[in-house]
DRENDO-1510 file (C-alpha; in Angstrom, 1 decimal, always signed):
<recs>
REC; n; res; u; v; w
REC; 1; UNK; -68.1; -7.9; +29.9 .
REC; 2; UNK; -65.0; -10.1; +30.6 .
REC; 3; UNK; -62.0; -9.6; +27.9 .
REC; 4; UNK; -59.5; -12.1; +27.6 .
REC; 5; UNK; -56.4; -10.5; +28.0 .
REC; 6; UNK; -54.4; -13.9; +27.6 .
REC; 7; UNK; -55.8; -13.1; +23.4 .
REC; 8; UNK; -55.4; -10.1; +23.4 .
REC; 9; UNK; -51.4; -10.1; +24.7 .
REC; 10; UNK; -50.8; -13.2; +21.8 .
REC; 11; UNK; -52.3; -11.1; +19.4 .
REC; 12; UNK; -50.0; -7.9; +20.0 .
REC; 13; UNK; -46.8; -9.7; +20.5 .
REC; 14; UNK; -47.7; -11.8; +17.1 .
REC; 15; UNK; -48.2; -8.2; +15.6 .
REC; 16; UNK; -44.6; -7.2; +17.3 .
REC; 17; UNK; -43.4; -10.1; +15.6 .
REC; 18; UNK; -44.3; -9.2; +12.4 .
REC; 19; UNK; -43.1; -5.9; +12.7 .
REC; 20; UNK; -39.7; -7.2; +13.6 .
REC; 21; UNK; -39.4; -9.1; +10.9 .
REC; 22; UNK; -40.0; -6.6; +8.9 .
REC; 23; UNK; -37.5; -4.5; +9.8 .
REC; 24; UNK; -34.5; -7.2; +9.9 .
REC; 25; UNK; -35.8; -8.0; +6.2 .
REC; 26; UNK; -35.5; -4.6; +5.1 .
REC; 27; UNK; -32.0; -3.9; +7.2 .
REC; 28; UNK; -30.9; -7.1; +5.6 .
REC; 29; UNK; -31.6; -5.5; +2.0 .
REC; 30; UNK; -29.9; -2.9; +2.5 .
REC; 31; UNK; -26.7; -4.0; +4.5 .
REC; 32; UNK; -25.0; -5.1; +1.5 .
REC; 33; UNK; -25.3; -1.9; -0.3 .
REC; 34; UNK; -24.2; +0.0; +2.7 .
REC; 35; UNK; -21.2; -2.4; +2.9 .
REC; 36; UNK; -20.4; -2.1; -0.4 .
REC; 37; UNK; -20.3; +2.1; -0.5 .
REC; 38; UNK; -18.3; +1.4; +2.4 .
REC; 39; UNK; -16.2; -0.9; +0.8 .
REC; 40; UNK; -15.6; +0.9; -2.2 .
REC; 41; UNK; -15.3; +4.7; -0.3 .
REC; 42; UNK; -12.2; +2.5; +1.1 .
REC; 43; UNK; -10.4; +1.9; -2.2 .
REC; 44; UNK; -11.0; +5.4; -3.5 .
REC; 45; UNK; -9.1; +6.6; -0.7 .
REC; 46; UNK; -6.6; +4.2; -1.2 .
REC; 47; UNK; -6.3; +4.9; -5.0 .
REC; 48; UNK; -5.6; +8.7; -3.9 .
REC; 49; UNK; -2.9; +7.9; -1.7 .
REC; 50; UNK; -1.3; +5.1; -4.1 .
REC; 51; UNK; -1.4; +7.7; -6.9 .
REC; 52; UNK; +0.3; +10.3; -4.8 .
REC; 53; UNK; +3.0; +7.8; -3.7 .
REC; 54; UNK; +3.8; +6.3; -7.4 .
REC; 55; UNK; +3.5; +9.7; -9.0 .
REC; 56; UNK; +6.1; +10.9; -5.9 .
REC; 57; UNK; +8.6; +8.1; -6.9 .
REC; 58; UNK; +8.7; +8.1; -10.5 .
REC; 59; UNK; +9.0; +12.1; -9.8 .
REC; 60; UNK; +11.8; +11.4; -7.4 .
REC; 61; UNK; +10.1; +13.4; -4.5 .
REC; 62; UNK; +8.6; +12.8; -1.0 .
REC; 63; UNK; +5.3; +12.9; -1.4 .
REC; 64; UNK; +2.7; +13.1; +1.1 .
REC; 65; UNK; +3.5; +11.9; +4.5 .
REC; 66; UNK; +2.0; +14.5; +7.4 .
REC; 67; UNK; -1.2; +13.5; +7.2 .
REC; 68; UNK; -1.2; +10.4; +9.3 .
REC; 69; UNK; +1.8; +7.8; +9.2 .
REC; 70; UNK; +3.4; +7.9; +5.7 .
REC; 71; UNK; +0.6; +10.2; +4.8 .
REC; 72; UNK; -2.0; +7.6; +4.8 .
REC; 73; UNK; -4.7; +9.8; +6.1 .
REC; 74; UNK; -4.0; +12.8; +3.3 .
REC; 75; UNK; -7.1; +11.7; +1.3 .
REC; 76; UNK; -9.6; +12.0; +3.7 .
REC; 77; UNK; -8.0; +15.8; +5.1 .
REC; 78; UNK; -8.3; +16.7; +1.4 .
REC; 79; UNK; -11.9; +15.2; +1.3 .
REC; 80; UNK; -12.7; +17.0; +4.8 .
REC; 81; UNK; -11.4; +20.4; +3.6 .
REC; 82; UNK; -13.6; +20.5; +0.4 .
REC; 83; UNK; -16.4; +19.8; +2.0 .
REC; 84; UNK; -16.1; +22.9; +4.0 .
REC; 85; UNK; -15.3; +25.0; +1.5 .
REC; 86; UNK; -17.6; +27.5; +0.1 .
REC; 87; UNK; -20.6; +25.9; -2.5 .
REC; 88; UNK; -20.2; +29.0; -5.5 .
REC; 89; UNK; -22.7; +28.9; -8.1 .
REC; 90; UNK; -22.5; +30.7; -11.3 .
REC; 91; UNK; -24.8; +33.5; -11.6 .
REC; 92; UNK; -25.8; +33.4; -15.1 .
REC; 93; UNK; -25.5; +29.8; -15.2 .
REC; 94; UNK; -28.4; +27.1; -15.1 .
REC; 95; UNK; -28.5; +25.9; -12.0 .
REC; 96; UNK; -30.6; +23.1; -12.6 .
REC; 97; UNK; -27.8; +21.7; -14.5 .
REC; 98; UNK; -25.1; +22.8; -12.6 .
REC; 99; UNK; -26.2; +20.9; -9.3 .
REC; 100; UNK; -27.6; +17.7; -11.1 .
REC; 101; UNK; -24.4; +17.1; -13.5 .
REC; 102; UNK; -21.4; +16.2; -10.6 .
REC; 103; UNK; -24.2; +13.6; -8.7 .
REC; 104; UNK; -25.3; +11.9; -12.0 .
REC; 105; UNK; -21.4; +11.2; -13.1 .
REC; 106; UNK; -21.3; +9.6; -9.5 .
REC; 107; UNK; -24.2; +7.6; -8.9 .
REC; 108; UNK; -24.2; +6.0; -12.6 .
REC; 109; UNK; -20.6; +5.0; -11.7 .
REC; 110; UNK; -21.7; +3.1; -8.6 .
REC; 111; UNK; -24.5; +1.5; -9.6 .
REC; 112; UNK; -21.8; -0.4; -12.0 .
REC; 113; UNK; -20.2; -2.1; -9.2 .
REC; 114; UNK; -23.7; -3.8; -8.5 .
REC; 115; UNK; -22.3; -6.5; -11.2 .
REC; 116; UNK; -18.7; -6.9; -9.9 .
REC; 117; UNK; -18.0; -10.3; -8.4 .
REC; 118; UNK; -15.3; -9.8; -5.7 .
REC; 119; UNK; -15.2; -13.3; -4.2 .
REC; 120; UNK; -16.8; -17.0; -5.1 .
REC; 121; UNK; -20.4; -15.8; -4.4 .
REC; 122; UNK; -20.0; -12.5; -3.5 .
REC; 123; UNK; -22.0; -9.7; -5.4 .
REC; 124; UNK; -24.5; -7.7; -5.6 .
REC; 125; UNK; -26.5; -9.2; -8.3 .
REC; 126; UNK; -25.6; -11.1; -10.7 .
REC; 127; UNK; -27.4; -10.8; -13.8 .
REC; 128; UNK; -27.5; -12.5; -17.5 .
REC; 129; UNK; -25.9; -9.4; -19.2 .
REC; 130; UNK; -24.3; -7.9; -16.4 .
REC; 131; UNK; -21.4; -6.6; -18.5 .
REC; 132; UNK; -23.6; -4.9; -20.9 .
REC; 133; UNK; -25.4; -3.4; -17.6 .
REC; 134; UNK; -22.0; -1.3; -16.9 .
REC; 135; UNK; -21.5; -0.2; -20.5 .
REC; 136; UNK; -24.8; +0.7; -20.5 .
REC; 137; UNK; -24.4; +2.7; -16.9 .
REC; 138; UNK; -21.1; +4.2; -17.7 .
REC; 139; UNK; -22.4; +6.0; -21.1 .
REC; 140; UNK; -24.6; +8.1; -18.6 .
REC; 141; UNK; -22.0; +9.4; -17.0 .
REC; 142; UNK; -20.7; +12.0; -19.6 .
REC; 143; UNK; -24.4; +13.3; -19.9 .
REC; 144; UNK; -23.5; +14.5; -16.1 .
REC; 145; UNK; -20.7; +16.0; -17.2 .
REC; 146; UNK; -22.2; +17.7; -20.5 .
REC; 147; UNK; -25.2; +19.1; -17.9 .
REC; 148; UNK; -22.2; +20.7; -16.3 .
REC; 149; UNK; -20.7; +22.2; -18.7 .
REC; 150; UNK; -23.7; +23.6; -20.5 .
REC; 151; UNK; -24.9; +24.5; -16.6 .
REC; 152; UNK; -21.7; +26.6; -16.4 .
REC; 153; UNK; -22.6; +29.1; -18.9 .
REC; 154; UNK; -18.6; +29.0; -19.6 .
REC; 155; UNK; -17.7; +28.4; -22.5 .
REC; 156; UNK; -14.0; +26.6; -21.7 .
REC; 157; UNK; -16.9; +24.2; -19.4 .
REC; 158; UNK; -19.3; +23.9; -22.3 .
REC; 159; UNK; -15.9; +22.8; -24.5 .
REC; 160; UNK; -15.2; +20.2; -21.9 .
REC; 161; UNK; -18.2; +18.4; -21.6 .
REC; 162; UNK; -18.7; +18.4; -25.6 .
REC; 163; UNK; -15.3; +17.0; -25.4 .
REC; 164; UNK; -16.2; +14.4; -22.6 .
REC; 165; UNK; -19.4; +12.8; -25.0 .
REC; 166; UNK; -17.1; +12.6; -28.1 .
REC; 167; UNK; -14.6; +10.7; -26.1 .
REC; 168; UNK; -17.2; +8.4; -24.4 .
REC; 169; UNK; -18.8; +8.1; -28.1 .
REC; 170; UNK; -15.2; +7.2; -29.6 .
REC; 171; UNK; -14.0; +4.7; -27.4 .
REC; 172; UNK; -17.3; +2.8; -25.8 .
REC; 173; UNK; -17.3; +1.3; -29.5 .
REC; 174; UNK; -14.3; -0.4; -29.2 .
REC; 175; UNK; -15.1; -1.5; -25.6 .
REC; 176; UNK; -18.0; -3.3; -26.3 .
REC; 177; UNK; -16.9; -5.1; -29.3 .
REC; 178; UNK; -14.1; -6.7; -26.7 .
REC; 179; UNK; -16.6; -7.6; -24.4 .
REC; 180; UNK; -18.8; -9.8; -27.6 .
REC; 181; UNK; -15.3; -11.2; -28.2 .
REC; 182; UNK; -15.1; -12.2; -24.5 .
REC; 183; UNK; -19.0; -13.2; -24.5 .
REC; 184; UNK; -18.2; -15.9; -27.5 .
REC; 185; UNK; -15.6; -17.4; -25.3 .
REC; 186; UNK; -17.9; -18.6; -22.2 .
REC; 187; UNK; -20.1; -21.6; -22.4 .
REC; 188; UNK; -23.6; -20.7; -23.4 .
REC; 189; UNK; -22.2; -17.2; -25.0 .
REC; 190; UNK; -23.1; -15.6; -21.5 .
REC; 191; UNK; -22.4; -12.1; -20.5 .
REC; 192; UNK; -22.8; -12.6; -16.7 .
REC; 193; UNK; -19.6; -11.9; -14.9 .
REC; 194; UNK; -19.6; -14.8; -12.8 .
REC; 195; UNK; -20.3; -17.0; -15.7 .
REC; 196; UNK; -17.2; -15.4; -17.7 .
REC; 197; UNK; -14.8; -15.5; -14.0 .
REC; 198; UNK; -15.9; -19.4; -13.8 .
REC; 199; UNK; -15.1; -20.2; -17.5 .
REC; 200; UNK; -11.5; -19.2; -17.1 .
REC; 201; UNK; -11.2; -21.1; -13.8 .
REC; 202; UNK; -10.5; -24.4; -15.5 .
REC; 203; UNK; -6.7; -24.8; -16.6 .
REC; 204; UNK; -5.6; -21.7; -13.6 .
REC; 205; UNK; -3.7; -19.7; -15.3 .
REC; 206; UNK; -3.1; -20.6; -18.1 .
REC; 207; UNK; -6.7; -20.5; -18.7 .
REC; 208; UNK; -7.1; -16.7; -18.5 .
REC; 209; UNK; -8.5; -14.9; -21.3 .
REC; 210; UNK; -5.9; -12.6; -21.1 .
REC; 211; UNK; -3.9; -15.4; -23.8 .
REC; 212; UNK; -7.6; -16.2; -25.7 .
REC; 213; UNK; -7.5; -12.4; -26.6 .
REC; 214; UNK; -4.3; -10.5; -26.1 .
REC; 215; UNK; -5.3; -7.9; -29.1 .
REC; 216; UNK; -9.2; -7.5; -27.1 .
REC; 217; UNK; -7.1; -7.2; -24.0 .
REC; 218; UNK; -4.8; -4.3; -25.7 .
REC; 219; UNK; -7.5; -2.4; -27.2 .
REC; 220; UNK; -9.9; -2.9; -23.8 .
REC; 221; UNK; -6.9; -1.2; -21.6 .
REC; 222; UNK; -6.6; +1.6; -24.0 .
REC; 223; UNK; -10.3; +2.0; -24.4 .
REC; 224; UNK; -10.8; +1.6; -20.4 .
REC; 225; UNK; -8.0; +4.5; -19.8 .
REC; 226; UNK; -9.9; +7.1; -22.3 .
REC; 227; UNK; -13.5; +6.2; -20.5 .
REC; 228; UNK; -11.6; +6.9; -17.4 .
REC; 229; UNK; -10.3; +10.1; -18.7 .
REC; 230; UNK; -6.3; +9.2; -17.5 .
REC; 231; UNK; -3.5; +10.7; -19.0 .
REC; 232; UNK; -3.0; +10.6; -22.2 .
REC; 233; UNK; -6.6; +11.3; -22.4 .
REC; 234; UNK; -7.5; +13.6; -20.2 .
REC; 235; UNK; -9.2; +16.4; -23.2 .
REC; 236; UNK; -12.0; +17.3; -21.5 .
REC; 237; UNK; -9.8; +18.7; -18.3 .
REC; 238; UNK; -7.1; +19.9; -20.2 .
REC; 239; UNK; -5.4; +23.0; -18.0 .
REC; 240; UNK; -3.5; +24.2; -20.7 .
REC; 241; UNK; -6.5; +24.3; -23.1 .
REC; 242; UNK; -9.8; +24.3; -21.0 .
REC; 243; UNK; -8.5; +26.0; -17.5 .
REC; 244; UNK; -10.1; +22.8; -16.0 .
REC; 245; UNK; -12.7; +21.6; -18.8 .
REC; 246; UNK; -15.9; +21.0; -17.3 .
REC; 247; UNK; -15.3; +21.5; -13.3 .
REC; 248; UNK; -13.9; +25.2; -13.9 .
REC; 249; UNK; -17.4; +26.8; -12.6 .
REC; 250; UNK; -17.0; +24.3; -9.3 .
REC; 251; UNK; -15.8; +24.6; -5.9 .
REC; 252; UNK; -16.6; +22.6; -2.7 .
REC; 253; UNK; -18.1; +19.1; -2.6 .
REC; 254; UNK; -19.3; +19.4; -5.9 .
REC; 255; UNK; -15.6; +20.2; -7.1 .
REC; 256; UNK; -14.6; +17.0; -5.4 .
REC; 257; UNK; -17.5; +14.8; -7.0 .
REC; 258; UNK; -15.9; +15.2; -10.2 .
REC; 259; UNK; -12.2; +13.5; -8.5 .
REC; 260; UNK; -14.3; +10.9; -7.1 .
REC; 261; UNK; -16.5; +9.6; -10.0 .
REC; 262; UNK; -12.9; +10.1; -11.5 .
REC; 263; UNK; -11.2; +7.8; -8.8 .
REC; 264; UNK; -14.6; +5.5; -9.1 .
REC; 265; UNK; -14.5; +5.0; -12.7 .
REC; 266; UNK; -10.6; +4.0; -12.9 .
REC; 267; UNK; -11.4; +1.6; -9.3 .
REC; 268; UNK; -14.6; -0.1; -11.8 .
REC; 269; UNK; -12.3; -0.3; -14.8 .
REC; 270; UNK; -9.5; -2.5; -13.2 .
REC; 271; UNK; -12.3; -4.7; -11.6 .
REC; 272; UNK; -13.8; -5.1; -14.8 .
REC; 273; UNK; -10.0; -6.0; -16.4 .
REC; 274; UNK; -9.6; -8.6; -13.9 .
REC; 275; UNK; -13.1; -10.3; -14.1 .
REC; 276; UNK; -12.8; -10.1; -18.2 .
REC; 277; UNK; -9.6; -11.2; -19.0 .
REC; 278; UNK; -7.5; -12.2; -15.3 .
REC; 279; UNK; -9.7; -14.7; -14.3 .
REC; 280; UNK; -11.2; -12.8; -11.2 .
REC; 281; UNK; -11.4; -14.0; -7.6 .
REC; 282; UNK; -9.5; -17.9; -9.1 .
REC; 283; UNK; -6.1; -18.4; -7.1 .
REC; 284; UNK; -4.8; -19.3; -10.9 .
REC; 285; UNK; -2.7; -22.1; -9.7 .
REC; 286; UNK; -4.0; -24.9; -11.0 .
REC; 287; UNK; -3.9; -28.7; -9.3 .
REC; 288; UNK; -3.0; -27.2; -5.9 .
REC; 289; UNK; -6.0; -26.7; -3.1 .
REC; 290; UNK; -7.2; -24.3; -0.7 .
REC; 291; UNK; -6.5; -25.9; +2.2 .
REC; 292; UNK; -9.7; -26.1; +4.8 .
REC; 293; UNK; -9.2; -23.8; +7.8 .
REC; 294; UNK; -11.3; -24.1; +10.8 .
REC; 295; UNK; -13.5; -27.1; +9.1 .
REC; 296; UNK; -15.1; -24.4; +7.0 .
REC; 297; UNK; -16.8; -26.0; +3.6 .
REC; 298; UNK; -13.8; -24.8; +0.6 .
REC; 299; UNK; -16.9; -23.7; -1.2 .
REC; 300; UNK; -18.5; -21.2; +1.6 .
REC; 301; UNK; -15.9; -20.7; +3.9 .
REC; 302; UNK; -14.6; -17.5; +5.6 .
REC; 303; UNK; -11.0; -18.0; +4.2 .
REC; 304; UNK; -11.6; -18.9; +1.0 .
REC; 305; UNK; -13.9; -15.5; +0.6 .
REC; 306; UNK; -11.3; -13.6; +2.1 .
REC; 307; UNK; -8.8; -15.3; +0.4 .
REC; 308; UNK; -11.2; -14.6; -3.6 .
REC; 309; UNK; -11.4; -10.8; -2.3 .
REC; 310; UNK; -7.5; -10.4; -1.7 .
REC; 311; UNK; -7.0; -12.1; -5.1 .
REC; 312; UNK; -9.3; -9.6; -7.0 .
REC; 313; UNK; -8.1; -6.5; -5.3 .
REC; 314; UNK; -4.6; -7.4; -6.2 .
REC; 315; UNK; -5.0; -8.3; -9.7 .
REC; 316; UNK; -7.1; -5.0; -9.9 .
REC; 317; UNK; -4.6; -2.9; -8.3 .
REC; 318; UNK; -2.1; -3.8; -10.7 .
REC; 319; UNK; -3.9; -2.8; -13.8 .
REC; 320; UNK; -4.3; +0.6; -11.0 .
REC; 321; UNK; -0.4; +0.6; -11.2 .
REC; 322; UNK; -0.4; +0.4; -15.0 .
REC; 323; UNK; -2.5; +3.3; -15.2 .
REC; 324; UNK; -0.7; +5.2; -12.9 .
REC; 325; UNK; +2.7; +5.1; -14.3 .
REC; 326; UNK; +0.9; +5.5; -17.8 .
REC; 327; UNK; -0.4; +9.6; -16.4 .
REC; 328; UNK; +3.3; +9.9; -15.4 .
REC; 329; UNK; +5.3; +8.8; -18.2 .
REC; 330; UNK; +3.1; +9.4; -21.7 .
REC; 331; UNK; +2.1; +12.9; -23.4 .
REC; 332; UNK; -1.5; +14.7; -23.8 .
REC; 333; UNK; -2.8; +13.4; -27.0 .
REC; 334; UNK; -4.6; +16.4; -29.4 .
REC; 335; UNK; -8.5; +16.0; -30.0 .
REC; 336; UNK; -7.8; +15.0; -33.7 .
REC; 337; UNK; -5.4; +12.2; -32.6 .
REC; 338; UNK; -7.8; +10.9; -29.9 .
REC; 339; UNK; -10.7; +10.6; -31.9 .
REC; 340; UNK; -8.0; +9.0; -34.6 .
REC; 341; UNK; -7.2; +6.5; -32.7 .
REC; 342; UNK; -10.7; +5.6; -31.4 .
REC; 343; UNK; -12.3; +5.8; -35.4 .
REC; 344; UNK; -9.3; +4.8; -37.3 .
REC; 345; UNK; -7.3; +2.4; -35.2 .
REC; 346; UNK; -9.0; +0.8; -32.4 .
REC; 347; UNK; -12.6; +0.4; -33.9 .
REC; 348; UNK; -11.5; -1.5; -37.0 .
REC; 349; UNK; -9.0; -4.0; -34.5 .
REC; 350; UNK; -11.4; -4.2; -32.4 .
REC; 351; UNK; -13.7; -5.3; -35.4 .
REC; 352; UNK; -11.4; -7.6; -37.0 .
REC; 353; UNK; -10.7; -9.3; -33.5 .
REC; 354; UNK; -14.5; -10.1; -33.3 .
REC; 355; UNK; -14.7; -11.6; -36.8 .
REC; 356; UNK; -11.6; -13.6; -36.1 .
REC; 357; UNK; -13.1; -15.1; -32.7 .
REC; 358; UNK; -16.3; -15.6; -34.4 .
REC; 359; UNK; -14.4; -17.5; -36.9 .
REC; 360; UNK; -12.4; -19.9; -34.8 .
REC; 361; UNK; -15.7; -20.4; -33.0 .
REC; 362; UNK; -17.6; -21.4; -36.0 .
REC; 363; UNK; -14.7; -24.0; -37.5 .
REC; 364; UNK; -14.5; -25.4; -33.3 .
REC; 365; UNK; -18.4; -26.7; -33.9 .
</recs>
């Protein structure tokens, strides 16, 4: 019996083959969402040492500045110490709860930067409602944090997380009322965030919807600073009421989880300020162009993605700045003036805002 070897070799190296390609199709899905955690594990870290240096010079101290030159590395040795630290659990507690609460506030907040456009062409996906997507995303994150209270079996926990849900409850109203008013602007009424970055492209600056809706813009910062929990609306961790609201039970890692769905949910916020209302990744001068470097196509070049991602990062770190100063320089609101604002203020502007955009659309036909 004679085999032909020749067939045989073909048909293994055609199986190798396939294999291969395999693999590079399946690395290939899952670079971008390794780059991006990257990515965004970057500008957490940078958001940590930013805060530390603004909140040191509006203090009139030094700040940090061991850690690495000017303290640039202070983050990460705060990061590294915590994850060494002992994991304590409660003992009459539900531990269920307790372990499942800090990684659902952190995951629903990444998946929310699946949406983001950082450059011309660069996201993770861009969907139809992708705005929508991240309001729908970010309400899941104070269920974590209600599991961890409840999971605490404390009752200064338990007080936090009910306090996180009302909060969330309050203010996501007025938040997605801005983004309909925002939606009614675009061509075709679309809620996809490239659609809504590309519609305010046209006249540069001037063309931001920042001057369409100043009052949405208003009431979206406000509402964007209470989802985020920032000073003046930090209730559910409030030391001198709560101890530390929802995280008192926590130590270690999961301690930290809590400072970086934080950090992640402020980092999503300002994104999501600059896609809505600051024009996104556009240079916002109009009539001048991007000059060509290395004969790259304008449209798919190297610098002109660099070039959209610097543009977004700095727009977005300057609503970071806002914030910022805001924790430093405003007064912890009570639970009945929080939930006054959001009901009795901010809902009904946020309401009349939509009626009046709906209007001026209507008499535009």
């Amino acid at each position: 019996m004679i085999i032909d070897t020749t067939g045989v070799q073909a048909i293994n190296s055609l199986s190798i083959l396939e294999y291969l390609k395999e693999v590079y199709g399946t690395i290939w899905m899952f670079l971008p969402i390794v780059i991006l955690i990257f990515g965004i594990t970057i500008g957490v870290l940078v958001i940590v040492w930013l805060e530390r240096q603004i909140s040191a010079g509006i203090q009139q101290r030094i700040g940090p500045e061991y850690a690495g030159p000017f303290g640039i590395l202070q983050a990460l040795a705060d990061g590294t110490k915590l994850l060494f630290k002992e994991n304590l659990l409660p003992s009459r507690g539900d531990r269920g709860l307790f372990n499942v609460g800090p990684s659902i506030a952190v995951i629903s907040i990444l998946l929310s930067y699946s949406v983001i456009p950082f450059s011309y062409r660069l996201i993770l996906v861009d969907l139809s409602n992708g705005v929508f997507l991240w309001i729908a995303i970010s309400s899941i994150a104070p269920i974590g944090l209600l599991m961890s209270g409840y999971g605490s079996n404390n009752k200064y926990s338990f007080l936090g997380g009910l306090r996180a849900a009302a909060q969330s409850i309050s203010y996501e109203i007025p938040l997605t009322l801005c983004v309909l008013s925002i939606s009614l602007r675009v061509i075709s009424n679309s809620l996809s965030t490239v659609d809504i970055v590309e519609a305010q492209s046209k006249y540069g600056l001037w063309g931001w919807n920042l001057w369409r809706q100043p009052i949405g813009f208003l009431v979206f910062i406000i509402s964007s600073l209470a989802e985020c929990e920032r000073l003046p609306f930090d209730l559910p961790e409030a030391e001198e009421e709560l101890v530390a609201g929802y995280q008192t039970e926590y130590s270690g890692i999961k301690f930290g989880l809590f400072y970086v769905a934080s950090y992640l949910n402020l980092l999503v916020s300002s994104l999501f300020v600059t896609v809505l209302y600051l024009g996104g990744w556009n240079f916002s001068i109009p009539y001048i162009p991007v000059p060509d470097l290395f004969e790259l196509n304008a449209k798919y070049g190297v610098f002109v993605t660099t070039l959209g991602i610097f543009i977004t990062l700095a727009k977005s770190f300057l609503f970071l700045f806002i914030s910022i100063t805001t924790r430093w320089t405003l007064p912890r609101l009570r639970m009945d003036q929080l939930l006054n604002l959001g009901w009795k203020f901010l809902l009904p502007i946020s309401l009349g805002n939509l009626l009046l955009t709906t209007s001026s659309q209507l008499l535009s036909l």
